[in-house]
PyMOL CGO cylinders between C-alpha atoms (Angstrom):
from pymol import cmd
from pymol.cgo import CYLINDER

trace = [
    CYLINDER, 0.00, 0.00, 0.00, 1.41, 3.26, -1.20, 0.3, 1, 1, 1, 1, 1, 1,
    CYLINDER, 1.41, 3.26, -1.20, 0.68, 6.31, 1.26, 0.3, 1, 1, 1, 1, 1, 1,
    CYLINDER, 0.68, 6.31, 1.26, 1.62, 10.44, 0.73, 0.3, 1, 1, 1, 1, 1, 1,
    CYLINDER, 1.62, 10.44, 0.73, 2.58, 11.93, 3.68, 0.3, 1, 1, 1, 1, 1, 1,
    CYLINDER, 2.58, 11.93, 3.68, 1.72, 15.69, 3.42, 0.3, 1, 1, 1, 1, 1, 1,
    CYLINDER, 1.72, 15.69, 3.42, 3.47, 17.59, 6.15, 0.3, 1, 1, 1, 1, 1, 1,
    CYLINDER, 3.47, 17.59, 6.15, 5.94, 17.09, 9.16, 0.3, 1, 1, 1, 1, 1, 1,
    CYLINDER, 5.94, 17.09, 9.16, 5.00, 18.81, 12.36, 0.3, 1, 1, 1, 1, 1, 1,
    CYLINDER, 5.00, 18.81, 12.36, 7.40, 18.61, 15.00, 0.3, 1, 1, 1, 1, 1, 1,
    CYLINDER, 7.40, 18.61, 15.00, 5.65, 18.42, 18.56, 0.3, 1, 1, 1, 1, 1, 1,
    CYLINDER, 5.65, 18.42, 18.56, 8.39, 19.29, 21.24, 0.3, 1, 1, 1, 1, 1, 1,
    CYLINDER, 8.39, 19.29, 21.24, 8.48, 18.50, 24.80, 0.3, 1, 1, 1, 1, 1, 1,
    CYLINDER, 8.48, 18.50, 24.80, 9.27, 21.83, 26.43, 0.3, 1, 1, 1, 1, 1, 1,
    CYLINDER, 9.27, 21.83, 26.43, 9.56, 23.53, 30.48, 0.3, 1, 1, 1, 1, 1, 1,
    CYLINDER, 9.56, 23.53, 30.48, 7.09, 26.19, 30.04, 0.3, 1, 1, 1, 1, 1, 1,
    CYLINDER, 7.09, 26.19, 30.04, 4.97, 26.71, 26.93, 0.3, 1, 1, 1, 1, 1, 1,
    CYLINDER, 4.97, 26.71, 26.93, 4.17, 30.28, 27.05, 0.3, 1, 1, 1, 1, 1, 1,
    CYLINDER, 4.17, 30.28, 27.05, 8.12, 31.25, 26.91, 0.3, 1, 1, 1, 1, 1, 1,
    CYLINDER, 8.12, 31.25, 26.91, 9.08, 28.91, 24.24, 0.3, 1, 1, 1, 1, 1, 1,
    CYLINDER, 9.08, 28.91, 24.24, 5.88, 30.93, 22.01, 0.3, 1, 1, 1, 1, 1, 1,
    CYLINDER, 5.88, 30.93, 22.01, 7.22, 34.31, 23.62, 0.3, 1, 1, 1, 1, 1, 1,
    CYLINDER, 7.22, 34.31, 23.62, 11.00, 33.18, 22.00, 0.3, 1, 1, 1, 1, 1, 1,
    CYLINDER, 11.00, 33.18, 22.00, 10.22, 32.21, 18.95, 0.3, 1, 1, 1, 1, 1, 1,
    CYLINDER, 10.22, 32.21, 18.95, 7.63, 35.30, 18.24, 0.3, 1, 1, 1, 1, 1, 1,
    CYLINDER, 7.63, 35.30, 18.24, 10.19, 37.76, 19.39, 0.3, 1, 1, 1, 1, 1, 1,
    CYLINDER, 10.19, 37.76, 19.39, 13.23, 35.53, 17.84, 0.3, 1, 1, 1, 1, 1, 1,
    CYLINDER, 13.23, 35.53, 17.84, 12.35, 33.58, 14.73, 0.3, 1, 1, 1, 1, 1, 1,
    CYLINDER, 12.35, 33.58, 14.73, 9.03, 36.04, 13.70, 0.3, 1, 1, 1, 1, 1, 1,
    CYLINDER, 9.03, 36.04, 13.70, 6.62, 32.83, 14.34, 0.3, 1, 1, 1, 1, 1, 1,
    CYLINDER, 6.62, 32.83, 14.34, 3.17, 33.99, 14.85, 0.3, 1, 1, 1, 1, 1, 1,
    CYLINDER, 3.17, 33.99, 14.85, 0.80, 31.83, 17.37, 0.3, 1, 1, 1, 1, 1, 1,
    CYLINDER, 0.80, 31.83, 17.37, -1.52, 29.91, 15.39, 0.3, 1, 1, 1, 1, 1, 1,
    CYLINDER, -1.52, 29.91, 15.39, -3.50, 28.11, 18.43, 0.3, 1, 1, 1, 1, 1, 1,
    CYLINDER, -3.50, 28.11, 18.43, -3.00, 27.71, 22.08, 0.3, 1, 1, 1, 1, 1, 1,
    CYLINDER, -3.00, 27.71, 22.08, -4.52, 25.12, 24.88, 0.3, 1, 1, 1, 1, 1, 1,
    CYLINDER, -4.52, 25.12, 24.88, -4.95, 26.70, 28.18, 0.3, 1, 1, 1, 1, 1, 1,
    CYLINDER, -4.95, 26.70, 28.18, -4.21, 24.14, 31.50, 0.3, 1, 1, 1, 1, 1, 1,
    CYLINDER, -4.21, 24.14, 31.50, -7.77, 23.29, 32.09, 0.3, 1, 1, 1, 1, 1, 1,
    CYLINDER, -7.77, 23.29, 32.09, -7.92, 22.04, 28.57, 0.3, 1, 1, 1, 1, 1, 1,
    CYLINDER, -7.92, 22.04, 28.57, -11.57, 23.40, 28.12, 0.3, 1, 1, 1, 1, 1, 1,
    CYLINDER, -11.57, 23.40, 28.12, -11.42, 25.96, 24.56, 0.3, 1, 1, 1, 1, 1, 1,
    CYLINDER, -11.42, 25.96, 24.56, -8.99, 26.65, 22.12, 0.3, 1, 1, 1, 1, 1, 1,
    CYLINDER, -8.99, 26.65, 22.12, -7.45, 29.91, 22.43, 0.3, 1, 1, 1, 1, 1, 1,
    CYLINDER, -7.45, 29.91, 22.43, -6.19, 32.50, 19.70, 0.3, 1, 1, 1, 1, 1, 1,
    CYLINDER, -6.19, 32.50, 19.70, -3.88, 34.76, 22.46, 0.3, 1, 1, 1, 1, 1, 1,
    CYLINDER, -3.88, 34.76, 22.46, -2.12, 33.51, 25.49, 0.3, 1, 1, 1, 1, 1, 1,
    CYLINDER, -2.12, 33.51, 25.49, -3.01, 35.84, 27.87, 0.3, 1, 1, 1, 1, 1, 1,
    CYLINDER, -3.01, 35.84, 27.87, -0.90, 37.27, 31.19, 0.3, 1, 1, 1, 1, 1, 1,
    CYLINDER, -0.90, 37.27, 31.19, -3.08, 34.91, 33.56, 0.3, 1, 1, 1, 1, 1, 1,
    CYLINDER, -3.08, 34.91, 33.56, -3.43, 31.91, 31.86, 0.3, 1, 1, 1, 1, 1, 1,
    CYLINDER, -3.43, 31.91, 31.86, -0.95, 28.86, 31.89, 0.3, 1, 1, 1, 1, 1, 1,
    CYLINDER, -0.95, 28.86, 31.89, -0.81, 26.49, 28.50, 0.3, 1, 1, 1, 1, 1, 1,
    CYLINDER, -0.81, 26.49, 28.50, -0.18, 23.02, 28.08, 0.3, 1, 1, 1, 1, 1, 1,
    CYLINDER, -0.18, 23.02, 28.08, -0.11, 23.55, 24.04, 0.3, 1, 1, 1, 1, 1, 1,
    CYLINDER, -0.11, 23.55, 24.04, 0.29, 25.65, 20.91, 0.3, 1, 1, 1, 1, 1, 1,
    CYLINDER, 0.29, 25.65, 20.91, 1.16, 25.28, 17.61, 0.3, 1, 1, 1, 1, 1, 1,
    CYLINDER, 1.16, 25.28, 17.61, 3.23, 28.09, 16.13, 0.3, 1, 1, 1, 1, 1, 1,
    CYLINDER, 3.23, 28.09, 16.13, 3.80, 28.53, 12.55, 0.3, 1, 1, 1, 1, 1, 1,
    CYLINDER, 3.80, 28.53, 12.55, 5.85, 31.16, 10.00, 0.3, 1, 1, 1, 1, 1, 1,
    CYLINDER, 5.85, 31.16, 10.00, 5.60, 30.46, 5.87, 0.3, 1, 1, 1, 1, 1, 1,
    CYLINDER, 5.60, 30.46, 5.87, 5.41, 27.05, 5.81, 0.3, 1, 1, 1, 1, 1, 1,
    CYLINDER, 5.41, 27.05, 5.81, 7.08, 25.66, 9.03, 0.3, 1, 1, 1, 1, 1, 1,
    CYLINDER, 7.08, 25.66, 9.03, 4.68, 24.91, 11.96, 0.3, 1, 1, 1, 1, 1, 1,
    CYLINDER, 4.68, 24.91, 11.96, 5.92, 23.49, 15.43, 0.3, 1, 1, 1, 1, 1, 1,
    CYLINDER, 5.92, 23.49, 15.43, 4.15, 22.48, 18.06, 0.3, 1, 1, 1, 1, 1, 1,
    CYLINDER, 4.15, 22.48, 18.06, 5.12, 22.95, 21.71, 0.3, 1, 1, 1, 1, 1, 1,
    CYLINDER, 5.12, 22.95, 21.71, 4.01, 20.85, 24.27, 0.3, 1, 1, 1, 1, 1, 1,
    CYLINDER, 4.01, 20.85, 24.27, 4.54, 20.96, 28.44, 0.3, 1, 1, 1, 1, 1, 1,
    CYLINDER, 4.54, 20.96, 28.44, 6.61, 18.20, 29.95, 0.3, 1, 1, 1, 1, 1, 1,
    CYLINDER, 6.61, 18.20, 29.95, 3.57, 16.88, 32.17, 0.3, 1, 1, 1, 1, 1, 1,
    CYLINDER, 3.57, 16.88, 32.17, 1.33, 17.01, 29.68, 0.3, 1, 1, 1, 1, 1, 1,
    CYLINDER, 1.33, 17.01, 29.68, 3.81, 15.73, 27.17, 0.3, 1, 1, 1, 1, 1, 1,
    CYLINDER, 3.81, 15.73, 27.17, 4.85, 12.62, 29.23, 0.3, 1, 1, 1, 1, 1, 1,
    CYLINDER, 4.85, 12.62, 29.23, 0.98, 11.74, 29.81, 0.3, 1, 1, 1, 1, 1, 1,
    CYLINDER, 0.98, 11.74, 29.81, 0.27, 11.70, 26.35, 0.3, 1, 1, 1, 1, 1, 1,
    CYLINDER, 0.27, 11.70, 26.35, 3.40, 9.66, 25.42, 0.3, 1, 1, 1, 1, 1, 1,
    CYLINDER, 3.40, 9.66, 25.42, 4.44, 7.31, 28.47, 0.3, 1, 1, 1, 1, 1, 1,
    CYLINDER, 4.44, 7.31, 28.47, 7.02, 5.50, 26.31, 0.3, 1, 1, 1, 1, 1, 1,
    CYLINDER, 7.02, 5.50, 26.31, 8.88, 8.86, 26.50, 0.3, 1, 1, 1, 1, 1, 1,
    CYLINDER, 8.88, 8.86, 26.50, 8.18, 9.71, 30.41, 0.3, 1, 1, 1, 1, 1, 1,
    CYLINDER, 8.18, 9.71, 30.41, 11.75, 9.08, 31.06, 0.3, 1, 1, 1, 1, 1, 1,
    CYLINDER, 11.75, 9.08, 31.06, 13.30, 11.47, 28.48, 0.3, 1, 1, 1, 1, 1, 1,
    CYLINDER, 13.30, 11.47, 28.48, 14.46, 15.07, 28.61, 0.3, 1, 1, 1, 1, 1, 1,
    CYLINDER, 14.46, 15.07, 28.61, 13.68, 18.27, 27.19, 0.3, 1, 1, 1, 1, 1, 1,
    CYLINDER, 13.68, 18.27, 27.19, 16.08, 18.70, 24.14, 0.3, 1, 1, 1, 1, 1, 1,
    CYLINDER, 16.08, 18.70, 24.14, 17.09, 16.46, 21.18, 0.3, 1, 1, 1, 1, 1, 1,
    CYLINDER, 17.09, 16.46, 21.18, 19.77, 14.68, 19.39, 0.3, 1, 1, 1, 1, 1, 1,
    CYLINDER, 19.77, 14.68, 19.39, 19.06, 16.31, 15.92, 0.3, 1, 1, 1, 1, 1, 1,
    CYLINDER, 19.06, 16.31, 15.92, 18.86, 19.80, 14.71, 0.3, 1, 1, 1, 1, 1, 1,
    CYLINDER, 18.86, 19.80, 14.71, 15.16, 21.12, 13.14, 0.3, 1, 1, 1, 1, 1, 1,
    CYLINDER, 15.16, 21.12, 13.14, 16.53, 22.56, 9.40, 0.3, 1, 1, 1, 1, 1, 1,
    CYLINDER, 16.53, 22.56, 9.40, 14.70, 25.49, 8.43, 0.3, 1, 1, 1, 1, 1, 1,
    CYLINDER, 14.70, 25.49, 8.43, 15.42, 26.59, 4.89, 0.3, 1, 1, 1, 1, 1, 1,
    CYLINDER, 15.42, 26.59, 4.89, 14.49, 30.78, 4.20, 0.3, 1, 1, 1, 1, 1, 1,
    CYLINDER, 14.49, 30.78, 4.20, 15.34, 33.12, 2.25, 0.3, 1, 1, 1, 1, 1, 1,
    CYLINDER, 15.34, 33.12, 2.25, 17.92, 35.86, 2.42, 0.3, 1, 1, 1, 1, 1, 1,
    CYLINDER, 17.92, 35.86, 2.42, 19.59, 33.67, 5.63, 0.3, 1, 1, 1, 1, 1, 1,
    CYLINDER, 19.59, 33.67, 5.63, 22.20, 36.74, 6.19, 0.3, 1, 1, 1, 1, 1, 1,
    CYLINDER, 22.20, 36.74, 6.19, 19.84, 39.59, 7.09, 0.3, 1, 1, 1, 1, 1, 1,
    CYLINDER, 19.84, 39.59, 7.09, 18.13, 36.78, 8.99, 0.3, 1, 1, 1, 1, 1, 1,
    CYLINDER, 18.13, 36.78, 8.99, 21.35, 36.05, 10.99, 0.3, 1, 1, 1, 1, 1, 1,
    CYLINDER, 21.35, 36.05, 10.99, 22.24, 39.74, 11.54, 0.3, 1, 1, 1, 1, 1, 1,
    CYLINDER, 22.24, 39.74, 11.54, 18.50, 40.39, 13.28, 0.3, 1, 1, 1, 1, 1, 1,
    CYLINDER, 18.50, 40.39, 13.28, 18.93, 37.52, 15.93, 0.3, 1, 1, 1, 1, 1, 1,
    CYLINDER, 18.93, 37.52, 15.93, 22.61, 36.77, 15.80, 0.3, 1, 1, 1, 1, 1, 1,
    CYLINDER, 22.61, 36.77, 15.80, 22.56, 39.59, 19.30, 0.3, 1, 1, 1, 1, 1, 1,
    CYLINDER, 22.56, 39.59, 19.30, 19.18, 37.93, 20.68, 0.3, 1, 1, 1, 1, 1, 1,
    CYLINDER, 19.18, 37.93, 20.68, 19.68, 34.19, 20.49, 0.3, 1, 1, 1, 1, 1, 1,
    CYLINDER, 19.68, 34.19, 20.49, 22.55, 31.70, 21.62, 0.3, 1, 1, 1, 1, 1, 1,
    CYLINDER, 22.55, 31.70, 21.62, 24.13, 30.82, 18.05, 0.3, 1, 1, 1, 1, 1, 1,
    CYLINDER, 24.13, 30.82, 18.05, 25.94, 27.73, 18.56, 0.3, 1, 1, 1, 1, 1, 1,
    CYLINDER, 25.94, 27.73, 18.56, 28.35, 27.65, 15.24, 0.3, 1, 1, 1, 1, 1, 1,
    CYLINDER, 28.35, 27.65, 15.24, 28.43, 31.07, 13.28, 0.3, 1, 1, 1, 1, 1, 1,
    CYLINDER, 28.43, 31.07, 13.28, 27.52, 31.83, 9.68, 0.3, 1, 1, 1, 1, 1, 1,
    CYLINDER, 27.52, 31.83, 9.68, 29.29, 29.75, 7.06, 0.3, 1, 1, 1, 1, 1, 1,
    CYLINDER, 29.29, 29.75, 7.06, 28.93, 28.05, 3.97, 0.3, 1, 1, 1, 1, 1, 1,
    CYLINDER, 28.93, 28.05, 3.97, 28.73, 24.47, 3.54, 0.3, 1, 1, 1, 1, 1, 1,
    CYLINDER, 28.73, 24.47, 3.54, 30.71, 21.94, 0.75, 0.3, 1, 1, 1, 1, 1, 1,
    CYLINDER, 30.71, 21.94, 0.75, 26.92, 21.10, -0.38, 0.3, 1, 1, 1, 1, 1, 1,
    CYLINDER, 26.92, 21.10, -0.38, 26.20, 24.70, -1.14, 0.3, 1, 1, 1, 1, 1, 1,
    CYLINDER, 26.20, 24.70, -1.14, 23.98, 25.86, 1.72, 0.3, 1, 1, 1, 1, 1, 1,
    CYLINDER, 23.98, 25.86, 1.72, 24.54, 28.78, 3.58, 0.3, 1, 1, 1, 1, 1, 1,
    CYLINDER, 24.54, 28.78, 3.58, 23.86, 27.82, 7.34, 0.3, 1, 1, 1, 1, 1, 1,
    CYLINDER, 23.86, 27.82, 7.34, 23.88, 29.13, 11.17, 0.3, 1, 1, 1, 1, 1, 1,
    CYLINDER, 23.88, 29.13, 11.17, 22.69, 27.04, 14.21, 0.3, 1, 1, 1, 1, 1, 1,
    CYLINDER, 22.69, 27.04, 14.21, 21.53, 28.29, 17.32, 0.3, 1, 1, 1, 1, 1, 1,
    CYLINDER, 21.53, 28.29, 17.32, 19.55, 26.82, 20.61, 0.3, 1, 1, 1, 1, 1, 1,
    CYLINDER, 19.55, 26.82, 20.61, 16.14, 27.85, 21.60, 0.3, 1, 1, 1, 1, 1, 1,
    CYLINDER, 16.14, 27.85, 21.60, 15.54, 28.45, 25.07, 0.3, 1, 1, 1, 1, 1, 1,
    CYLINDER, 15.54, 28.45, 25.07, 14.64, 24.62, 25.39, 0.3, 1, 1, 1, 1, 1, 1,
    CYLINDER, 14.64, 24.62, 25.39, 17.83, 23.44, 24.67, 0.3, 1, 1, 1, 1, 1, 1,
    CYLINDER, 17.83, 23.44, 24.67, 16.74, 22.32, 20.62, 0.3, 1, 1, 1, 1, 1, 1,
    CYLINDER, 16.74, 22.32, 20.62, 19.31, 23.30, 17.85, 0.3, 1, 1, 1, 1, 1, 1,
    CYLINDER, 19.31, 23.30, 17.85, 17.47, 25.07, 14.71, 0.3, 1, 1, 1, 1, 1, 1,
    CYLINDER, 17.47, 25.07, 14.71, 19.76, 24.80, 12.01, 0.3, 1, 1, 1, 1, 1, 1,
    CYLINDER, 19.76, 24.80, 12.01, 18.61, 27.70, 9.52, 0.3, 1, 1, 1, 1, 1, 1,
    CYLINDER, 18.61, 27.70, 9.52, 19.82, 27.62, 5.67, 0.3, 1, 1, 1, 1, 1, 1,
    CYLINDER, 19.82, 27.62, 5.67, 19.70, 29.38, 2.29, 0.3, 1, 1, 1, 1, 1, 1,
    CYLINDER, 19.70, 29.38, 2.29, 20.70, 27.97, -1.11, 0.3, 1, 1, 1, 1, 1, 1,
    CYLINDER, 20.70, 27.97, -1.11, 24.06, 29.85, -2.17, 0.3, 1, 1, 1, 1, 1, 1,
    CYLINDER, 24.06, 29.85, -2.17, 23.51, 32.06, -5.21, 0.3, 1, 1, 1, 1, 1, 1,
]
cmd.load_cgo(trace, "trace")
């Protein structure tokens, strides 16, 4: 049986959902597309001051990620209740015009290997989100 897949959404395990939205809003220009508030009763379109979330799905262009508390996270998935926040891969984010990009954040962010330009062609940088996960964002080389 032959099956399409249409789209991969990362769903990370993060400390505190609100901040992880907060840094990649103010960081990475992702815009909140839906939240979950604690009590898990309504969907919300704002996190507001008061409320603690369990979930929220963030996107910008075409890349959406999902962030998801630890509790919550490790109740949903029990074969992972023993893991930490953080991963052994890097999330590759392809945009365009990756210098002007690195310039904006390269102050705001932890960038964990500079600017450069790799054998394949790709102009890359890699930094850490306040969880501890390595974005790896690219351009093409013109």
């Amino acid at each position: 049986m032959e099956t399409t897949m249409k789209k991969l959404n990362p769903n990370l395990m993060v400390k505190d959902v609100k901040e992880t939205v907060e840094f990649y809003q103010n960081n990475l220009g992702f815009q909140l597309i839906m939240a979950v508030p604690e009590t898990q009763d309504g969907i919300l379109n704002e996190i507001p001051e008061d409320k603690k979330v369990v979930y929220a799905l963030v996107k910008n262009g075409d890349v959406e990620i999902m962030f998801q508390a630890e509790k919550s996270f490790k109740e949903d998935v029990p074969v992972l209740k023993d893991s930490q926040i953080g991963a052994s891969c890097t999330f590759y984010i392809e945009l365009e015009n990756v210098e002007n990009f690195y310039n904006s954040i390269k102050d705001k962010v932890d960038v964990v290997k500079e600017l450069f330009t790799t054998w394949y062609g790709m102009k890359e940088v890699y930094i850490r989100d306040n969880n501890g996960y390595i974005l790896t964002i690219a351009e093409a080389k013109k």
